[in-house]
C-alpha positions as CSV (number, residue, x, y, z in Angstrom):
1,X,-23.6,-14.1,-25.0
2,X,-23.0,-16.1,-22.1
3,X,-19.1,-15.8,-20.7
4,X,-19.4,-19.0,-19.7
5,X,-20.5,-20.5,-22.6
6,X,-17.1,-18.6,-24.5
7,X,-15.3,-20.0,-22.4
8,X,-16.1,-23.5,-22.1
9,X,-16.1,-22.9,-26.5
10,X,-12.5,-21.5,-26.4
11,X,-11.5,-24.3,-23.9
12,X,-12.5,-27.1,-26.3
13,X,-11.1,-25.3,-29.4
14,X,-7.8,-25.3,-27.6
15,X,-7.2,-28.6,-26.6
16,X,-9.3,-29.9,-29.3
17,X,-10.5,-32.5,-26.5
18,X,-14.3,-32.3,-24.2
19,X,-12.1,-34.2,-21.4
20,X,-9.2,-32.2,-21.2
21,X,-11.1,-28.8,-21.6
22,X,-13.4,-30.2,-18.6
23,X,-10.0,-30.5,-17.0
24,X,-8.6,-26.8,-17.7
25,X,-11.6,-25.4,-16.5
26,X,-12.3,-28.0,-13.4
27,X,-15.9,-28.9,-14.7
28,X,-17.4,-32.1,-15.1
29,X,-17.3,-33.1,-19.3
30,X,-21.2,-33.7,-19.4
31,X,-21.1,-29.5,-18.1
32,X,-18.6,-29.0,-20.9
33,X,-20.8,-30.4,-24.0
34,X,-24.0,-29.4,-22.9
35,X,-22.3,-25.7,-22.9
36,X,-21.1,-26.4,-26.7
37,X,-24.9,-27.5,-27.1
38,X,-26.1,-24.4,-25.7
39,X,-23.8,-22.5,-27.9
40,X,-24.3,-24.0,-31.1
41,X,-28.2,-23.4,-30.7
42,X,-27.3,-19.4,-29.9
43,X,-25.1,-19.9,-33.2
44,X,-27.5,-22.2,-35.1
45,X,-25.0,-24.0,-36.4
46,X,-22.6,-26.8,-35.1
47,X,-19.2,-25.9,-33.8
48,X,-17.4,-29.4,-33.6
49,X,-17.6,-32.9,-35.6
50,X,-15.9,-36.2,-34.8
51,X,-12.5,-36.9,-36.2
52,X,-11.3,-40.2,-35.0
53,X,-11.0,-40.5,-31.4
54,X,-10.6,-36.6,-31.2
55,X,-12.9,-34.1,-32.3
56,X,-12.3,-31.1,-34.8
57,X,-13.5,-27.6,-35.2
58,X,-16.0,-26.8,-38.2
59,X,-15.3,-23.6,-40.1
60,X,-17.8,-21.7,-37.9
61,X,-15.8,-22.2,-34.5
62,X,-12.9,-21.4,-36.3
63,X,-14.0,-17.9,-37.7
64,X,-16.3,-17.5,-34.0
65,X,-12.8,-18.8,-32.1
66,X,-10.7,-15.9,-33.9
67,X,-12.7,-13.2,-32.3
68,X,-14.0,-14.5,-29.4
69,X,-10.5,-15.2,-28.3
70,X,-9.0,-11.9,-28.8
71,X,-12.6,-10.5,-26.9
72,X,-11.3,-12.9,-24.0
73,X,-8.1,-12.1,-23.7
74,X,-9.2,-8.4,-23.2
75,X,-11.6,-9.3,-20.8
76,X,-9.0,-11.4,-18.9
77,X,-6.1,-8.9,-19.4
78,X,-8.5,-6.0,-17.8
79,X,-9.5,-8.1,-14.9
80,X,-6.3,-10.3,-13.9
81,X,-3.4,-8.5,-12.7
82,X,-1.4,-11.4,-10.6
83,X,0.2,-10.5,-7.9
84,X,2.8,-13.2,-8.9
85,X,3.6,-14.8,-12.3
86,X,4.1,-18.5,-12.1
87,X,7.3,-19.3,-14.1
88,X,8.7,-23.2,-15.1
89,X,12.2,-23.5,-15.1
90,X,14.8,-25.8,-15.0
91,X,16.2,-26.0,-12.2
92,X,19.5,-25.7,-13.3
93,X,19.1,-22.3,-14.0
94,X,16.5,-21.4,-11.2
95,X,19.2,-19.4,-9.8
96,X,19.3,-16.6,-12.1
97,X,16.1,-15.4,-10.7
98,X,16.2,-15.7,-6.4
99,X,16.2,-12.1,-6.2
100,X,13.2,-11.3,-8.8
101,X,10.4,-10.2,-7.1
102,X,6.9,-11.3,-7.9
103,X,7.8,-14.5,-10.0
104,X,7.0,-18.3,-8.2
105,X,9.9,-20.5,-9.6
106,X,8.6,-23.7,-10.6
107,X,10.1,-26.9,-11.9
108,X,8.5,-28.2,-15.1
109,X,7.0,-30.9,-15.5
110,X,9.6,-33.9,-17.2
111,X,6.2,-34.1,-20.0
112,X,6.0,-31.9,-22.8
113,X,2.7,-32.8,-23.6
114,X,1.8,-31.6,-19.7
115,X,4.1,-28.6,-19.8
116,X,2.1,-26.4,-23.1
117,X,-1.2,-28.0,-21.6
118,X,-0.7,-25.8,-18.6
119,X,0.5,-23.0,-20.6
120,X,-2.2,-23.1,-22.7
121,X,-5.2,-23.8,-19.6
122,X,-3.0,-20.1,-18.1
123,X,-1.8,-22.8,-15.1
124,X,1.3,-21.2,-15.4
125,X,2.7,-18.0,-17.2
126,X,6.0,-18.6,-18.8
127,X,8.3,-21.4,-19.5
128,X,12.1,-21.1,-19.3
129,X,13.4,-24.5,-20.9
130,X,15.9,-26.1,-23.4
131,X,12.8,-27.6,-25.4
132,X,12.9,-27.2,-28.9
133,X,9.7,-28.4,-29.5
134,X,7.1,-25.9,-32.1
135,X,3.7,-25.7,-32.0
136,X,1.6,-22.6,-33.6
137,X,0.2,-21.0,-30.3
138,X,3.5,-20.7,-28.8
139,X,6.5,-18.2,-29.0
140,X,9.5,-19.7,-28.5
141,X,12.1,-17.5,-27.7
142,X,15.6,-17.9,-27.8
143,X,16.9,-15.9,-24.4
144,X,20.5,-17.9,-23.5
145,X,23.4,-20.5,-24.7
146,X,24.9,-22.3,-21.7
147,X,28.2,-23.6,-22.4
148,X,28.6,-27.2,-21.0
149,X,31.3,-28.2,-18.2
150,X,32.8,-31.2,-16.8
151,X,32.6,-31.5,-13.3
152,X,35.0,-34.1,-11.2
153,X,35.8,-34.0,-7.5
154,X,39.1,-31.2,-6.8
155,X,41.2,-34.2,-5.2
156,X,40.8,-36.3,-8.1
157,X,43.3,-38.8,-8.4
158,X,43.7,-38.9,-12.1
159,X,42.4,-36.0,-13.5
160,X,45.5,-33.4,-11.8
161,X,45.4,-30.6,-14.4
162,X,42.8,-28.1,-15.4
163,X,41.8,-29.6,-18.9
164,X,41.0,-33.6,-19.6
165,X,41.8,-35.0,-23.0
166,X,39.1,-37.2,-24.9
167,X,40.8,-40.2,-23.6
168,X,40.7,-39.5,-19.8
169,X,36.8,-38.3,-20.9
170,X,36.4,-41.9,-22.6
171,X,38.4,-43.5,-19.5
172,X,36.8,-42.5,-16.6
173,X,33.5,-43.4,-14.8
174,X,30.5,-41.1,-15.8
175,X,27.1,-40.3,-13.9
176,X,25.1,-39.7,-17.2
177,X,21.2,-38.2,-17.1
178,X,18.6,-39.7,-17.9
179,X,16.9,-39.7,-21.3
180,X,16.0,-36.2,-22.3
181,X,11.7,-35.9,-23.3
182,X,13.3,-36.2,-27.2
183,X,14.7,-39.7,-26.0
184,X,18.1,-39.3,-26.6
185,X,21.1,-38.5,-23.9
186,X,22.0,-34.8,-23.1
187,X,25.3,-35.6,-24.9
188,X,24.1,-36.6,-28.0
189,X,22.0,-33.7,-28.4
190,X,24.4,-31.2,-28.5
191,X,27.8,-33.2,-29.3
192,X,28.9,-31.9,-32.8
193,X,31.4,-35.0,-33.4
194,X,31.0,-39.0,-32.9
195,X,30.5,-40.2,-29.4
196,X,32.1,-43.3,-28.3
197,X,30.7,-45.2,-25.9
198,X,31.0,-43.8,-22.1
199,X,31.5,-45.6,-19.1
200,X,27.8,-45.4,-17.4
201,X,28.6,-45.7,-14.0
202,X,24.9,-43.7,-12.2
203,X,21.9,-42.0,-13.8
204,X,20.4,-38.9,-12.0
205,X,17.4,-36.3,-13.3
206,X,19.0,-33.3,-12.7
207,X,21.6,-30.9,-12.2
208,X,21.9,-30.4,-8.3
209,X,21.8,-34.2,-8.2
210,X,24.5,-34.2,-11.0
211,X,26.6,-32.3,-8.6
212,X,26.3,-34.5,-5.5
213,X,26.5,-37.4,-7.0
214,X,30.2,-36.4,-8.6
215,X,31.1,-34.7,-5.1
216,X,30.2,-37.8,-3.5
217,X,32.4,-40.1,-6.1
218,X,35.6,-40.3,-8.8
219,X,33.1,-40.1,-11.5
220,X,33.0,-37.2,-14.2
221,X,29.4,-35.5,-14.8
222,X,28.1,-32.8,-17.1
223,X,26.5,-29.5,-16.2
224,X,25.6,-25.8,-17.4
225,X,28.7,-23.2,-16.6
226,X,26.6,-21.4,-15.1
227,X,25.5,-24.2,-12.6
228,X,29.1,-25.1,-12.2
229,X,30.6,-21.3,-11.1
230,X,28.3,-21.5,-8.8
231,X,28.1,-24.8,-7.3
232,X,31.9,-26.1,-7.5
233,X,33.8,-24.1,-5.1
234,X,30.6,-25.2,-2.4
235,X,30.9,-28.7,-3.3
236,X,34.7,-29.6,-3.6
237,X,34.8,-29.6,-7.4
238,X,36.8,-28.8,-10.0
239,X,35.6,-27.3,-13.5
240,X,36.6,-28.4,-16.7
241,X,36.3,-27.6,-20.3
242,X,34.3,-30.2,-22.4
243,X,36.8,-32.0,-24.5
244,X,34.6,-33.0,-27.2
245,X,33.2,-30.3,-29.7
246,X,29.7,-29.4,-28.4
247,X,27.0,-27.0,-28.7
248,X,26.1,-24.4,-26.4
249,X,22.9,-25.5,-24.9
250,X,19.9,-23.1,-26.5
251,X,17.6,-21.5,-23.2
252,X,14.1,-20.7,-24.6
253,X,11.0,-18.6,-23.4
254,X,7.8,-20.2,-23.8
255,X,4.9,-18.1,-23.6
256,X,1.4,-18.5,-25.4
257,X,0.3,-16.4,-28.2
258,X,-2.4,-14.8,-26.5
259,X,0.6,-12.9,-23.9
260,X,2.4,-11.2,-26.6
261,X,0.7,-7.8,-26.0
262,X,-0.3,-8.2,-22.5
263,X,1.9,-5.3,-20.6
264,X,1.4,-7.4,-17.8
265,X,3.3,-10.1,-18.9
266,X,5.4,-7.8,-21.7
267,X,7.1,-6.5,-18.2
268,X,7.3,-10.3,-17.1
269,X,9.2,-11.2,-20.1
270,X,11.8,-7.9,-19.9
271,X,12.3,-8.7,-16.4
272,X,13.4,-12.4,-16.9
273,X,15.9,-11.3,-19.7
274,X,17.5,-7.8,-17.6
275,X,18.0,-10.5,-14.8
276,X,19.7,-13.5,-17.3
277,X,21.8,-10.1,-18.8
278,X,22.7,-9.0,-15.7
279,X,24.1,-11.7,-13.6
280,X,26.0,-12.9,-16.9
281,X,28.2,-9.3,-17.0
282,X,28.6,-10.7,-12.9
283,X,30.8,-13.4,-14.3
């Protein structure tokens, strides 16, 4: 059987889609379903059917996907040794891993939906992420908890001491982020009591933004403790304890099903976790 073919089948099993396989493999669609064509002849039997406006697997491609994906993966595991794993991660915690050799730090993308597409089209090799989001080809494992810190400029004018209460929090100006990708503020994800209503004084993306923009003003922002040992002595700021009863934030690896056994990225996967264990004993 055609390679080719097997892989232009496992393609559009995955993404259940002709246009987003044609765009996983960098071929043009009319390639894609004239391959499924050729395949279904060498099978006798079709793979896909319409459902809707997406198309659907017939039991055939499901038993034929089963075993022609684990033959892949052999095939691909055999011939592709990288000589460096690409690795998503927030870049809040993108310091964790600036003396790990072999791993391309990447900042993923703000959409899930484009994030598992390229984990699943082998774009990239790992995810490091607060996602909680489940979807059967993935593992999703829990690596971290990052404890969340208020950050305000060291000269302050109010805030002298080294704790706030709930009613300086409440008082003062925040810089807030925006919407997280399950549409709700960071705060209210993790906040394990009623929020009141904050003073919204800047919105910012991220973390190293976060930081500048509460250097640069009176205004109170939030950030990983980890982010903050490392930042606030750089930046003129001073680290506080969260006055209101939050969660630690969960830090999850994402990697597709088809990795779990490869040694390749098994050792990927160990080295990422020695490095998180490590520089935590640091602090």
């Amino acid at each position: 059987m055609d390679l080719n073919l097997v892989r232009t089948f496992i393609s559009v099993y995955q993404n259940k889609s002709y246009t987003r396989a044609s765009e996983s493999l960098g071929v043009s669609q009319p390639a894609v379903s004239m391959a499924i064509r050729r395949l279904e002849e060498q099978v006798g039997e079709p793979l896909f059917v319409k459902n809707g406006r997406s198309i659907a697997p017939t039991r055939r491609a499901v038993a034929l996907a089963e075993k022609l994906q684990q033959g892949m993966e052999i095939i691909d595991n055999a011939l592709s040794v990288p000589d460096e794993h690409i690795v998503y991660c927030i870049e809040a915690l993108s310091h964790y891993f600036e003396e790990v050799s072999d791993i391309s730090i990447k900042v993923p993308p703000l959409d899930q939906t484009t994030l598992f597409d390229q984990l699943r089209s082998q774009q990239v090799d790992l995810v490091i992420d607060t996602t909680t989001h489940r979807e059967s080809a993935f593992e999703i494992e829990l690596i971290h908890r990052e404890p969340i810190k208020v950050i305000c400029r060291s000269d302050h004018p109010r805030i002298t001491g080294d704790t706030l209460s709930k009613e300086q929090f409440y008082q003062e100006g925040h810089i807030i982020y925006k919407a997280t990708r399950e549409g709700r503020q960071f705060l209210e994800l993790f906040a394990q009591e009623p929020l009141s209503p904050r003073i919204e004084r800047k919105d910012v993306s991220n973390q190293a933004a976060m930081a500048l923009s509460v250097a640069d003003t009176y205004h109170l922002g939030l950030v990983f403790g980890s982010f903050a040992d490392k930042w606030a002595s750089r930046l003129g700021l001073k680290v506080l304890p969260m006055p209101i009863d939050c969660l630690d934030v969960p830090i999850h690896m994402i990697y597709h099903r088809r990795a779990v056994k490869d040694p390749n990225h098994i050792a990927l996967r160990d080295n990422i976790k020695h490095q998180i264990k490590t520089l935590i004993h640091k602090q």
